[in-house]
N, C-alpha and C positions, 0 to 999 in steps of 0.2 A: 363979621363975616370972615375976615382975617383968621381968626383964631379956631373958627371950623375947620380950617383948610389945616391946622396942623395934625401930623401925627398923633394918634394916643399914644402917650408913656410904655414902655416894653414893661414897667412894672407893674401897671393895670394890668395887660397881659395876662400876667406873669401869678397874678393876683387872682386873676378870671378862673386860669387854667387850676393851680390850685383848690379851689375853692370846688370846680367841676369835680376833678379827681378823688376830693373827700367824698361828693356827692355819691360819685359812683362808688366809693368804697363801703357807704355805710348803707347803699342800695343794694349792694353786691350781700352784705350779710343779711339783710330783710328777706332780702329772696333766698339766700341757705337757708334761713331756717326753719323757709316752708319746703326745702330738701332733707328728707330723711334719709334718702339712699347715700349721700354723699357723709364723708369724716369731714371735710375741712375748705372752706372758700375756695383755695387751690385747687381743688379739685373740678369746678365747676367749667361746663365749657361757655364757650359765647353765645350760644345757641338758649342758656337760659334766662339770658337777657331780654328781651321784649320791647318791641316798642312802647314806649310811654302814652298815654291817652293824657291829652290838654284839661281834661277838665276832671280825673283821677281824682284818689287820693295820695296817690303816689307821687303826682305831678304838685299835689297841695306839698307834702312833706321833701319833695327835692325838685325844687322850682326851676333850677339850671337846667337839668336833665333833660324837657320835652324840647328844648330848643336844642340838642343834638339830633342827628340823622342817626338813624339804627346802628350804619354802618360805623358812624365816629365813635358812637355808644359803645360798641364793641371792641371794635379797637382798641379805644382807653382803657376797656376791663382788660380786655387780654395779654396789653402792658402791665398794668399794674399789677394781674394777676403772674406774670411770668416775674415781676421784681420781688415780690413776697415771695414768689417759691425756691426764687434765688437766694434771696436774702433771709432764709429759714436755715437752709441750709449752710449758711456761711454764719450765722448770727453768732453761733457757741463756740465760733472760733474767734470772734472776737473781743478785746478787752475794752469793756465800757466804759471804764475811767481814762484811757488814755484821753488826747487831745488831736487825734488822727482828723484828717476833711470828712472819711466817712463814720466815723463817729459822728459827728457835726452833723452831719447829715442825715443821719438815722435818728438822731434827738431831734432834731426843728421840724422830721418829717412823720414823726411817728404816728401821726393820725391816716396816714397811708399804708400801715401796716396793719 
C-alpha cells in the first residue's frame, strides 16, 4: 500500500509524453496526406485535428491518442508543429557534425521532426 502512495518517476513522464508526441507526429502526416490543398505538415492548422473515436482505426493504430481531450490534442500539434517550422528554418544553418546541446537534440529527437 506503501509504494502506491509514491510518486511515478518524472522519467515515465517524461517517457509517456514522448511516446504521445511521436503519436501525434505520425497522426499528424496520416492526416496530410489525405490533404492535397496543403505543400507540407506545417502548414496544417489545428482545426484538421479531430477528435479521435475509441473504437477507430485510428485509435487501433495510435492508442495514446483517444486518451487526450481535443483540446490537449491540439495543443501538442500545434507545439510541435510551431518547432518543426522553426527548426526548418534554422536547420541549414546548422552544422551536424558539431557536438552542440542542440545538435544532441535534434539527433535523440528526430522522429519529431
Amino acid at each position: 500500500a506503501i509504494s502506491a502512495l509514491k510518486p511515478k518517476p518524472k522519467e515515465d513522464d517524461d517517457s509517456r509524453n514522448m511516446l504521445v508526441d511521436e503519436s501525434i507526429v505520425r497522426y499528424t502526416e496520416s492526416v496530410f496526406t489525405e490533404l492535397h490543398d496543403l505543400k507540407s505538415p506545417v502548414m496544417m492548422k489545428s482545426t484538421h485535428i479531430v477528435p479521435i473515436e475509441l473504437d477507430s482505426m485510428v485509435s487501433l493504430a495510435y492508442p495514446l491518442l483517444p486518451q487526450l481531450s481535443i483540446t490537449e490534442l491540439r495543443l501538442r500539434f500545434e507545439i510541435l508543429r510551431q518547432f518543426n517550422a522553426r527548426l526548418h528554418t534554422v536547420l541549414p544553418l546548422l552544422n551536424l557534425n558539431s557536438s552542440s546541446h542542440i545538435v544532441h537534440y535534434i539527433t535523440q529527437h528526430n522522429n519529431l521532426i
